[in-house]
DOLOMAR-136184 format. One record per atom (N, C-alpha, C): residue in one letter; x, y, z. Coordinates in steps of 0.1 Angstrom, whole numbers, padded with zeros to 4 digits, always signed. Layout:
<vokols>
AXYZ ...
</vokols>
This chain:
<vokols>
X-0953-0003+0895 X-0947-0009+0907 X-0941+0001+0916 X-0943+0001+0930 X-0937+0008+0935 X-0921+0006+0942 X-0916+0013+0943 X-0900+0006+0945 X-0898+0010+0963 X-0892+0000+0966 X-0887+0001+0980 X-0876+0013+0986 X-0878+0022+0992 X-0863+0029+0995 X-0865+0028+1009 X-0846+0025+1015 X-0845+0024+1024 X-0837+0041+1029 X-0837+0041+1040 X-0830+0057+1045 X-0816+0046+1048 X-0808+0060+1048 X-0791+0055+1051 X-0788+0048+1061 X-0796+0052+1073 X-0792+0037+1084 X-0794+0028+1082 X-0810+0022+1075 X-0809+0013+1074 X-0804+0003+1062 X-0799+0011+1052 X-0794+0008+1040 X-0779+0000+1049 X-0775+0017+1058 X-0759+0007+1063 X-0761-0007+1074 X-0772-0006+1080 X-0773-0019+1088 X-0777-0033+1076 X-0785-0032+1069 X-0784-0041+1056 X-0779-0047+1054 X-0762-0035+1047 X-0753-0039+1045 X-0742-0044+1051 X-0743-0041+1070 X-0733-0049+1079 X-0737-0063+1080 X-0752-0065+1079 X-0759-0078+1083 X-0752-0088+1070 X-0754-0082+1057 X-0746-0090+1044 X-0732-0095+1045 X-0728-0082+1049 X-0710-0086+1051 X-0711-0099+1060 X-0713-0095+1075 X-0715-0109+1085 X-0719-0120+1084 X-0730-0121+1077 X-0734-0133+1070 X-0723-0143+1059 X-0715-0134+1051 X-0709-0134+1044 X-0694-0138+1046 X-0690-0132+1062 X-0674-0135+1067 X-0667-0146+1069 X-0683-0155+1074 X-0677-0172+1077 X-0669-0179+1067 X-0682-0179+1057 X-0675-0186+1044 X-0661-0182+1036 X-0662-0168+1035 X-0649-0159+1034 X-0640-0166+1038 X-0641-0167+1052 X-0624-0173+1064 X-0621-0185+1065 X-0636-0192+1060 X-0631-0205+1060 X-0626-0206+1049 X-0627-0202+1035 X-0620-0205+1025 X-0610-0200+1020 X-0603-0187+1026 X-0596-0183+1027 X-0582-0195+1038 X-0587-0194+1045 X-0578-0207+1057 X-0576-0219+1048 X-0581-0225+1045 X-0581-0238+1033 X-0570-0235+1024 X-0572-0222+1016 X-0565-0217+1006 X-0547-0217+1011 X-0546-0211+1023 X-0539-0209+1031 X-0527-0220+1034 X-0541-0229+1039 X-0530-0244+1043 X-0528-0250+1031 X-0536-0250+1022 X-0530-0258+1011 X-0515-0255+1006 X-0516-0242+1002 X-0503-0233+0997 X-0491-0241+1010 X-0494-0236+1023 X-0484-0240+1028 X-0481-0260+1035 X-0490-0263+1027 X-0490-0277+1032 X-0479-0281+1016 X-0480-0276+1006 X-0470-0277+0996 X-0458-0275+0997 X-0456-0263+1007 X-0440-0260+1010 X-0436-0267+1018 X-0446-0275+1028 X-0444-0284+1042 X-0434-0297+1031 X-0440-0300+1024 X-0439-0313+1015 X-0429-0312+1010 X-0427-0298+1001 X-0413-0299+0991 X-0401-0298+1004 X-0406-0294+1016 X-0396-0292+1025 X-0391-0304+1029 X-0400-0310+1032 X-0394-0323+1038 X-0392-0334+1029 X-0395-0334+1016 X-0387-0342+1005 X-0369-0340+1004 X-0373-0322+1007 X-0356-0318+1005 X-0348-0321+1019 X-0349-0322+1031 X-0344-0326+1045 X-0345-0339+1042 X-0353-0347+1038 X-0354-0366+1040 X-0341-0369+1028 X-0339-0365+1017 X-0334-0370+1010 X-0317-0365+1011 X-0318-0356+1017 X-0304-0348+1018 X-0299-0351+1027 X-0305-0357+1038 X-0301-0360+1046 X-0293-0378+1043 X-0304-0381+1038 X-0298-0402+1037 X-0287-0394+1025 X-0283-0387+1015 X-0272-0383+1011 X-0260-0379+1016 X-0260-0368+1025 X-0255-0362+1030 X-0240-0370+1031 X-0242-0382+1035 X-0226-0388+1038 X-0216-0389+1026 X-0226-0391+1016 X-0216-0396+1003 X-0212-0379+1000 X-0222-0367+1000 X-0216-0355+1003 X-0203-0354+1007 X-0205-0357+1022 X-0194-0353+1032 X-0182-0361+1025 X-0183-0376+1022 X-0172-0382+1025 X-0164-0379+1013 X-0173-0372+0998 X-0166-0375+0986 X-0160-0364+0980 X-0170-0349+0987 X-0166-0333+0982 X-0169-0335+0971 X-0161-0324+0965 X-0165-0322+0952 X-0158-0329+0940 X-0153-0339+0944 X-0153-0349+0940 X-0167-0357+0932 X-0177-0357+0938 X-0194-0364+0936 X-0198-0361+0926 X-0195-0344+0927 X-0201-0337+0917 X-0191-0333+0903 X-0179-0341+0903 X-0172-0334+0897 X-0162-0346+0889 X-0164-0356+0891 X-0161-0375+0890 X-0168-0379+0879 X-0158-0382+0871 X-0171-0394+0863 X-0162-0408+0871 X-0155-0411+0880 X-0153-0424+0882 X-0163-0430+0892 X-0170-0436+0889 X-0182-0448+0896 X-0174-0462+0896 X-0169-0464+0910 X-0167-0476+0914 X-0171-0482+0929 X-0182-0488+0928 X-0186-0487+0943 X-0178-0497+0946 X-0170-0508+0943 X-0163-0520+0950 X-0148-0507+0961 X-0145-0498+0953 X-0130-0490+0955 X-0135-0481+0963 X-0153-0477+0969 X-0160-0462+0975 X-0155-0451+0968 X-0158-0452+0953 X-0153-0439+0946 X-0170-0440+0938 X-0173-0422+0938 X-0189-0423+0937 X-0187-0409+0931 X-0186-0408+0917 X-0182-0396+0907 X-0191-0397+0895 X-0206-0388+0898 X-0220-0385+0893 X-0219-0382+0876 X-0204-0375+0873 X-0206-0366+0858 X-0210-0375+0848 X-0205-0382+0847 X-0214-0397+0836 X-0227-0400+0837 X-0232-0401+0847 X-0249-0404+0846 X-0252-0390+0847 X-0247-0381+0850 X-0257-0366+0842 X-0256-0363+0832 X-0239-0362+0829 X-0241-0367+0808 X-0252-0377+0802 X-0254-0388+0805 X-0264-0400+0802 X-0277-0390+0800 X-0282-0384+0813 X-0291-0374+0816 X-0294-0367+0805 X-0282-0356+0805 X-0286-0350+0796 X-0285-0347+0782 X-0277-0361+0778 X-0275-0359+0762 X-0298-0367+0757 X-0296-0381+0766 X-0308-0387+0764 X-0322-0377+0764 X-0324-0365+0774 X-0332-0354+0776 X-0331-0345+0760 X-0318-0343+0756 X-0317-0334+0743 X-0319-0342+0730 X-0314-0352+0730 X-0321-0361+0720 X-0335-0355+0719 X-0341-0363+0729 X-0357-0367+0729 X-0366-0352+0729 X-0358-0337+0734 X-0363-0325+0730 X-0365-0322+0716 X-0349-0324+0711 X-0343-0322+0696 X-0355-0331+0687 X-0363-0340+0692 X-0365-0343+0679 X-0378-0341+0681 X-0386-0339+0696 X-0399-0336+0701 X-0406-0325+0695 X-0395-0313+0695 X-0404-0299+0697 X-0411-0293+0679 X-0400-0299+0670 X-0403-0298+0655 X-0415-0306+0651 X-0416-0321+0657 X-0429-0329+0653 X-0437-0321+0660 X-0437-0318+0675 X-0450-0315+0682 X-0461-0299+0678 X-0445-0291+0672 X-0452-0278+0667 X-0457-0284+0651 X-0454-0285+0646 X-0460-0296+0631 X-0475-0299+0633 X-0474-0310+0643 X-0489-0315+0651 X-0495-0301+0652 X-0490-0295+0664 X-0502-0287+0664 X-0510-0277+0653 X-0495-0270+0645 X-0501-0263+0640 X-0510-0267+0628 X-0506-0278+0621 X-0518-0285+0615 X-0528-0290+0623 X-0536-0295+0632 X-0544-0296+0646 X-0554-0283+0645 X-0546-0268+0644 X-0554-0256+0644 X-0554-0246+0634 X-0549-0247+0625 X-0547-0240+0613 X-0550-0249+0599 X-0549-0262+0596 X-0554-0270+0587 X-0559-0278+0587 X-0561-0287+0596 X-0573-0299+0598 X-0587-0294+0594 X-0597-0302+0590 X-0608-0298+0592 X-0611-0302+0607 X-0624-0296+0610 X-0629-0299+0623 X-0628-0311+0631 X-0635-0321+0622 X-0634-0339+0627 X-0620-0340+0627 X-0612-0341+0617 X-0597-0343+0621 X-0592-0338+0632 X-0593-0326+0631 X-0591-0320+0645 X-0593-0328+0660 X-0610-0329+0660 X-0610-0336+0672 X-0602-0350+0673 X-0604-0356+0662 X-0591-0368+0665 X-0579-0366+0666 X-0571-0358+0661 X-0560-0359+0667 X-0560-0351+0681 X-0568-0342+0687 X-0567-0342+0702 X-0569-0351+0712 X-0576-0359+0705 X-0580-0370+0710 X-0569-0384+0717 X-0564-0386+0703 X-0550-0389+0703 X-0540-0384+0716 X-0535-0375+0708 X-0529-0370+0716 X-0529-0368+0737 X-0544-0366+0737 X-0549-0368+0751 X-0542-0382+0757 X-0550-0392+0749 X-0548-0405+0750 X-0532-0411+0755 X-0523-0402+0737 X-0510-0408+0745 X-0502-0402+0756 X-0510-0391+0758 X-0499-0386+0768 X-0505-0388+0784 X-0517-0400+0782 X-0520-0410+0796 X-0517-0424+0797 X-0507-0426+0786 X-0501-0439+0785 X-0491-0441+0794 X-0487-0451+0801 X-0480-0455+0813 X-0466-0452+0806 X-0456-0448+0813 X-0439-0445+0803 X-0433-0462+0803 X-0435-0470+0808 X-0433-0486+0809 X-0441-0488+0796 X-0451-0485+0790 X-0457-0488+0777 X-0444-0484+0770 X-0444-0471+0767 X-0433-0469+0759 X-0422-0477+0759 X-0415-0480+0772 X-0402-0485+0773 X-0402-0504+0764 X-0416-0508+0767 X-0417-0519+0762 X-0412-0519+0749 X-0428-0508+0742 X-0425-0507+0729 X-0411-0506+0724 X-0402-0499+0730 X-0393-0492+0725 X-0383-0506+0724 X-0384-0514+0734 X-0373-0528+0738 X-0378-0538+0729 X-0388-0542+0728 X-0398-0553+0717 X-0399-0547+0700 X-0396-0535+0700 X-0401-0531+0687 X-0396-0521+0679 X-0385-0515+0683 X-0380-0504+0677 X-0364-0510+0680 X-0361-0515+0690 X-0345-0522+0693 X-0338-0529+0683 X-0348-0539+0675 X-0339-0544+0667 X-0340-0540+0652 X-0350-0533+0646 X-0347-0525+0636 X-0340-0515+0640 X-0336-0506+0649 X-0327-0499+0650 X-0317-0498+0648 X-0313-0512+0653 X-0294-0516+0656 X-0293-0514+0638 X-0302-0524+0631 X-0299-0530+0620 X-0295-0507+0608 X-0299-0502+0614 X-0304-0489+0610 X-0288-0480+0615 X-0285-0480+0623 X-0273-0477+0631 X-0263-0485+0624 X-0260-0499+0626 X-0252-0503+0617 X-0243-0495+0602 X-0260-0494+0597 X-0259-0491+0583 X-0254-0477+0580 X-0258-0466+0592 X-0253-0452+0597 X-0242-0454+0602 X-0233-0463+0607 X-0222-0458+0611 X-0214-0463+0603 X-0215-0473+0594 X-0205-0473+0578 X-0211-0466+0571 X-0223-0456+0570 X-0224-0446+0560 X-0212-0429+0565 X-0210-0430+0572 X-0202-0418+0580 X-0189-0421+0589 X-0187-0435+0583 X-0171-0440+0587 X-0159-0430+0588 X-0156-0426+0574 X-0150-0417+0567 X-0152-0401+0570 X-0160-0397+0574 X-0166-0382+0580 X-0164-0374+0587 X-0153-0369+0589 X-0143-0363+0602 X-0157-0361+0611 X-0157-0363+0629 X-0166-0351+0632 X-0179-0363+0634 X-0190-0368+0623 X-0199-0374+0623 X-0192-0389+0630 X-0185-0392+0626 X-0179-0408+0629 X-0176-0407+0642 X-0176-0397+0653 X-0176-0398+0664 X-0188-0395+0670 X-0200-0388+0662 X-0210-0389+0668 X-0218-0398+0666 X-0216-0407+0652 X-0223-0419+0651 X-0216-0431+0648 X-0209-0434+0661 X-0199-0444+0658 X-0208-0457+0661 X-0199-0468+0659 X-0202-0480+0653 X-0208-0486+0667 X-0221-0490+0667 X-0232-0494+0678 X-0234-0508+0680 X-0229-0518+0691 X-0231-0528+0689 X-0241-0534+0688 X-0256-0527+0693 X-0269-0531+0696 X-0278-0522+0696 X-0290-0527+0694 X-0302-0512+0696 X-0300-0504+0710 X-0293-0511+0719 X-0302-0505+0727 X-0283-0495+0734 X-0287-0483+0733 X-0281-0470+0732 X-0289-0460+0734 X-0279-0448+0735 X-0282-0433+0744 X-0294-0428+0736 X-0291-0428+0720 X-0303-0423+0711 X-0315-0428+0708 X-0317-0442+0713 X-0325-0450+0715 X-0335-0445+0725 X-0327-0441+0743 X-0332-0437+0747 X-0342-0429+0745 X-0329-0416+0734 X-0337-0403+0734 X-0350-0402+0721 X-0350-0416+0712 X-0359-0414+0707 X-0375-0415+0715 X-0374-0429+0722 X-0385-0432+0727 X-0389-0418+0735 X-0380-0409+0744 X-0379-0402+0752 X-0391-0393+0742 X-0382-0385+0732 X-0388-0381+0720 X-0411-0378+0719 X-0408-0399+0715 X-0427-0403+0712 X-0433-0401+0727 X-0422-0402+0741 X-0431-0398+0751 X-0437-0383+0756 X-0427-0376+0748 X-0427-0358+0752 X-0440-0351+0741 X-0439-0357+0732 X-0447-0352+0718 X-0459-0353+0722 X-0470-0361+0728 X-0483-0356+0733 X-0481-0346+0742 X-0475-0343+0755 X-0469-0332+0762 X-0471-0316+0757 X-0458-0317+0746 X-0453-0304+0740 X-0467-0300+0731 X-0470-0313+0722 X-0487-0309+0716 X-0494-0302+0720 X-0499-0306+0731 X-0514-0305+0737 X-0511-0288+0744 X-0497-0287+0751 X-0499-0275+0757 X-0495-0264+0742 X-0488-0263+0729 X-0489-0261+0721 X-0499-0255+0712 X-0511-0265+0711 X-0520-0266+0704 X-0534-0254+0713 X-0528-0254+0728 X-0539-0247+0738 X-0536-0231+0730 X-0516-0232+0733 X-0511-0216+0730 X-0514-0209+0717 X-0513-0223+0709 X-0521-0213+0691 X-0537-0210+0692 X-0539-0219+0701 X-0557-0212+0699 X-0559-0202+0707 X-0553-0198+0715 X-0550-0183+0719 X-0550-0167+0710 X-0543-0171+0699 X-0543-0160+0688 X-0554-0156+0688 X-0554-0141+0688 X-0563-0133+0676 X-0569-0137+0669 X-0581-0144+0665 X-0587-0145+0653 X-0588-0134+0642 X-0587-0121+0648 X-0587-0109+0638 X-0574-0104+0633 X-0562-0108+0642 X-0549-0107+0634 X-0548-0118+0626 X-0552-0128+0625 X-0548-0140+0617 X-0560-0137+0601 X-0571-0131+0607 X-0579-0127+0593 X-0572-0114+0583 X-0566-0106+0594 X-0561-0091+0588 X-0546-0097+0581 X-0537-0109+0585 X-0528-0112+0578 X-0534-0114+0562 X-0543-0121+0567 X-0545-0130+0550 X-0553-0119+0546 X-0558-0110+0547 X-0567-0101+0541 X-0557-0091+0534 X-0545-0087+0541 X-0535-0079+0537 X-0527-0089+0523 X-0532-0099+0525 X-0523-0109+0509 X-0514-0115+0513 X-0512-0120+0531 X-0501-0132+0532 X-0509-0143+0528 X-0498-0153+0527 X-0502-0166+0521 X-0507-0177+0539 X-0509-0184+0539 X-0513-0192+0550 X-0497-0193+0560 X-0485-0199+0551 X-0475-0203+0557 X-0474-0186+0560 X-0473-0180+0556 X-0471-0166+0560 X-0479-0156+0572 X-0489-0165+0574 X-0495-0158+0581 X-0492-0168+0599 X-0488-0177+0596 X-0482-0186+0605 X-0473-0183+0611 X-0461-0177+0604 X-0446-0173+0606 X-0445-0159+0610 X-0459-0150+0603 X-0456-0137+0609 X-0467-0133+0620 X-0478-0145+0626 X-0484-0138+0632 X-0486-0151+0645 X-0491-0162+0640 X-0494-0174+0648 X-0476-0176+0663 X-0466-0180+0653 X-0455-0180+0662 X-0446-0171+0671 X-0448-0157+0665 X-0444-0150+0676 X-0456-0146+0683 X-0466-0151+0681 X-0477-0146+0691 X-0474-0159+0701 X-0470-0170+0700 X-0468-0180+0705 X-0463-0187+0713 X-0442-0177+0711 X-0431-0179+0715 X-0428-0183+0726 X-0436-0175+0737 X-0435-0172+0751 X-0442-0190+0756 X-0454-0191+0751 X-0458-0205+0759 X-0454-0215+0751 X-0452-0216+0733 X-0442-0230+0733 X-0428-0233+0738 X-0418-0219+0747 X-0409-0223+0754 X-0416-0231+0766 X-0425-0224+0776 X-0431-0229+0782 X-0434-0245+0779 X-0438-0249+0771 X-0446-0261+0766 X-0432-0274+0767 X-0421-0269+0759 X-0404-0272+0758 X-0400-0277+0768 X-0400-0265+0779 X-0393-0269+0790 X-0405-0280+0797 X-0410-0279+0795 X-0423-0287+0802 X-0418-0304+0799 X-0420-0305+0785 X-0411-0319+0783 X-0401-0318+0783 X-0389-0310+0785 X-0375-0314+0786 X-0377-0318+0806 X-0381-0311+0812 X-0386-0320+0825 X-0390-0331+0827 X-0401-0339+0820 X-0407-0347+0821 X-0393-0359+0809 X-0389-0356+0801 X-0377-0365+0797 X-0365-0368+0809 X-0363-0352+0815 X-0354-0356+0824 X-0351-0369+0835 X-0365-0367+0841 X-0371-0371+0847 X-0374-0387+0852 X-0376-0392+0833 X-0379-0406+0832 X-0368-0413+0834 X-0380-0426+0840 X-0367-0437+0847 X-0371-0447+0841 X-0381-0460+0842 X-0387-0471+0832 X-0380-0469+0819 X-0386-0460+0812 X-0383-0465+0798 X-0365-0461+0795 X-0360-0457+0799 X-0348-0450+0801 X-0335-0465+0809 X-0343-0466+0815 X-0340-0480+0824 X-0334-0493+0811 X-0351-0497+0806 X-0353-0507+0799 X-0340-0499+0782 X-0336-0492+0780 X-0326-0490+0768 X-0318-0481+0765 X-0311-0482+0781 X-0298-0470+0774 X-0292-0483+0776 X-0289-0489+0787 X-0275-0499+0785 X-0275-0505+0798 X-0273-0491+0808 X-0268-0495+0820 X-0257-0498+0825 X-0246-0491+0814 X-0232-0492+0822 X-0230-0490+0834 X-0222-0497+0839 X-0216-0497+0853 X-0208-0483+0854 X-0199-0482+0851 X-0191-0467+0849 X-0193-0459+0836 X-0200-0449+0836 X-0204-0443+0825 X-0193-0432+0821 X-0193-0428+0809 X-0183-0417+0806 X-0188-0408+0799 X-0179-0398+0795 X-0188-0388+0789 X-0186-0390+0772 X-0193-0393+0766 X-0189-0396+0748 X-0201-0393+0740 X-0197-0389+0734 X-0205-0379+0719 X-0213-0389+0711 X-0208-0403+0710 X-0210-0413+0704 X-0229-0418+0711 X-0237-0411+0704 X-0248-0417+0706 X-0256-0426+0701 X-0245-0440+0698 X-0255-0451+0694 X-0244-0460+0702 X-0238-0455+0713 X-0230-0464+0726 X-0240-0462+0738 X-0241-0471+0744 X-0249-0477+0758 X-0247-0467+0764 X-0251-0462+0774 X-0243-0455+0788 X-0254-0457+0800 X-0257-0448+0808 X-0262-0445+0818 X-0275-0434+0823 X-0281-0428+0827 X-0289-0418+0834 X-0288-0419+0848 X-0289-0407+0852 X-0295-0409+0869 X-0310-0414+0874 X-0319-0412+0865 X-0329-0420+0872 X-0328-0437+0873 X-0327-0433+0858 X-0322-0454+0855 X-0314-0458+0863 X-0300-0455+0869 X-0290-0461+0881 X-0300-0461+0894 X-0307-0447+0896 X-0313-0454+0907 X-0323-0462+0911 X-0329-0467+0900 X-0339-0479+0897 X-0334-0488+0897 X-0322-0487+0889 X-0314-0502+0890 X-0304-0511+0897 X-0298-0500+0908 X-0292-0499+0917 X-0292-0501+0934 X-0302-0494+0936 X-0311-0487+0950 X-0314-0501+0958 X-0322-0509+0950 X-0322-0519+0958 X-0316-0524+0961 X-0303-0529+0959 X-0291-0539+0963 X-0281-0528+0971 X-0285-0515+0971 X-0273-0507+0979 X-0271-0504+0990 X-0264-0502+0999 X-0262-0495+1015 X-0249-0492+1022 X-0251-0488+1028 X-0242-0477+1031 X-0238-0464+1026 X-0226-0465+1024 X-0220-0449+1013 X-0227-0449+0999 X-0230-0461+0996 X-0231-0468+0978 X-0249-0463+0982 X-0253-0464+0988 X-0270-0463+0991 X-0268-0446+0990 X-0261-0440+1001 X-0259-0427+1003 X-0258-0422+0986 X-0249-0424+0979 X-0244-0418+0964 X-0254-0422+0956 X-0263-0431+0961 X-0276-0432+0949 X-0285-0418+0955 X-0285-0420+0962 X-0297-0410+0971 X-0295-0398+0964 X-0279-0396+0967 X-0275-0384+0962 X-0275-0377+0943 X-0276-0391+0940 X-0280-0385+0924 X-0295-0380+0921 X-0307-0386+0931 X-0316-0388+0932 X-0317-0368+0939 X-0312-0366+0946 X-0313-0351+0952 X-0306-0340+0943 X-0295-0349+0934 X-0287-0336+0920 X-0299-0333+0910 X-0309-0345+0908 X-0315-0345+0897 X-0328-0337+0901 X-0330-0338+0914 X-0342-0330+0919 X-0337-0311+0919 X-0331-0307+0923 X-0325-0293+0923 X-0319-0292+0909 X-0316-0298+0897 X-0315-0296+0884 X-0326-0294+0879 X-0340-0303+0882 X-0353-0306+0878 X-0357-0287+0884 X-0359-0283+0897 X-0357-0270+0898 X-0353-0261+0892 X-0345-0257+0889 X-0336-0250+0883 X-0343-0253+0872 X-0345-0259+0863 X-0349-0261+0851 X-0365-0252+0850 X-0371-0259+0861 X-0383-0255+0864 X-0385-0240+0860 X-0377-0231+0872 X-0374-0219+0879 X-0371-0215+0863 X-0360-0217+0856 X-0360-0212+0842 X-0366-0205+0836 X-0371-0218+0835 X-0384-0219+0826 X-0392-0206+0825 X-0395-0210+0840 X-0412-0195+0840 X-0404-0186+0837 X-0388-0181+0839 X-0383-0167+0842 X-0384-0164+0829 X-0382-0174+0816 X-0379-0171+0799 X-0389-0169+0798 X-0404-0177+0800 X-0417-0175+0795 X-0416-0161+0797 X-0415-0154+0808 X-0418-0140+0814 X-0409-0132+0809 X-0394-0133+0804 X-0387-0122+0794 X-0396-0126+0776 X-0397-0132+0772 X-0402-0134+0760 X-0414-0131+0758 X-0423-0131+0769 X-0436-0122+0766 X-0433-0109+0771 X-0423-0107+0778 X-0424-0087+0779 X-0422-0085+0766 X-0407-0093+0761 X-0400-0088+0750 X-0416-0088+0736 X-0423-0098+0735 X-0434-0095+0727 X-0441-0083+0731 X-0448-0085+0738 X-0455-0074+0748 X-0449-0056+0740 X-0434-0057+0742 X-0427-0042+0742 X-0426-0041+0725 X-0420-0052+0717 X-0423-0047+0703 X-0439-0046+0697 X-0448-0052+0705 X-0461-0046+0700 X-0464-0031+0703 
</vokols>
């Protein structure tokens, strides 16, 4: 066969004709790329102006008082947020505290012990619940876990009556429906979450470090602890913060069983009712206006620049904990 050669001019005219042909599509998709990115900042911009603004009064009128108040009295215009961020964030740590130990469990049996078919079912699962509506949960949690609870709590808080220390953190509950209640359901909602993104970061490893463990004569659990988890560290914080967001965050199920006190306080005691900020502004917002509308708004704008900040975290840890892996390899 004989082969074509072209001389250098025409090789470079070829090649301008390709590029040109080529620019359109380039710039249009490049422009696309462009506005999208910035049609994102348009949006988080004007979520943060719209909301800050219908706030802004209970701002002005309360100082640092708003942010610094657990007194909630809207009949007296006193509007003092620290109670429903306590609510926040004991119910958020609960439902982490008990999330991240089952969900690394799940996975790591999911990718290291299941057989294959098991495997796919529990992803499967897992997929499944973490496209379940959070109002599912909150049902279940009000219909079905509420009154064996109380009965369970009861029994916990005369078992640790006497217990310096515990008897204030598990004092005597009049009803299921309390802060840990919250944080359990909080808990069964984060666990497909933390799983799935979990279960992606172990299948990431080395297959050849994980063979060279056990070929060297670690045992399985050993080969887990010394090779699987700190290969890992960096995206199960990732994975963590991911559900400690999305716990934050919830309002339905959170709504339906912490309690819903009127004035919330700050207490250790988590099998006592209290409050959250999303729940108050579900449950509140409609019947409010004026300053009282304003101070809802305004929890609604603390919880969003917390949710940030959390966010923002987040990625900064992922990114010291994988250098810090990165540098001792």
């Amino acid at each position: 066969m004989t082969a074509l050669h072209l001389d250098p001019e025409s090789e470079h005219v070829a090649h301008g004709l390709a590029s040109t042909a080529g620019a359109g599509p380039d710039r249009a998709f490049r422009g696309l790329a462009v506005a999208a990115g910035v049609t994102v900042l348009v949006i988080l911009a004007l979520i943060t102006y719209s909301t800050t603004r219908s706030a802004w009064p209970a701002f002005a009128n309360h100082g640092a008082s708003y942010f610094f108040s657990t007194d909630w009295r809207p009949n007296s215009q006193r509007f003092g947020i620290v109670g429903f961020a306590w609510g926040t964030a004991v119910v958020s740590f609960i439902g982490v505290l008990l999330a991240v130990p089952t969900s690394i469990g799940i996975a790591l049996f999911a990718t290291e012990v299941a057989p294959q078919k098991l495997r796919r079912s529990i992803t499967t699962v897992m997929d499944l619940l973490a496209s379940v509506p959070s109002v599912v949960f909150g049902l279940v949690g009000f219909y079905v876990l509420r009154v064996p609870l109380q009965d369970v709590y009861r029994a916990l808080g005369d078992a640790v009556a006497g217990i310096p220390g515990l008897n204030r953190i598990f004092g005597q509950g009049a009803s299921g429906i309390s802060l840990l209640t919250a944080g359990i359901v909080l808990a069964i909602m984060i666990i497909p979450i933390i799983t799935t993104v979990t279960r992606e970061v172990f299948a990431t490893v080395p297959r050849n470090d994980k063979e060279g463990a056990l070929a060297l004569g670690a045992t399985r659990w050993e080969m887990i602890t010394g090779v699987v988890l700190p290969h890992s560290l960096g995206g199960i914080t990732g994975a963590v913060m991911l559900g400690l967001g999305r716990a934050m965050g919830e309002t339905i199920a959170v709504t339906l069983l912490i309690g819903g006190v009127a004035n919330p306080e700050i207490t250790i005691n988590v099998l006592s009712p209290g409050d959250a900020m999303p729940s108050a502004i579900a449950r509140k917002l409609p019947e409010a206006a004026g300053d009282y509308r304003a101070a809802l708004i305004g929890l609604g704008v603390t919880l969003f620049v917390i949710t940030m900040v959390v966010n923002v975290s987040s990625r900064r840890i992922v990114e010291v904990v994988d250098r810090r892996l990165k540098g001792a390899a």
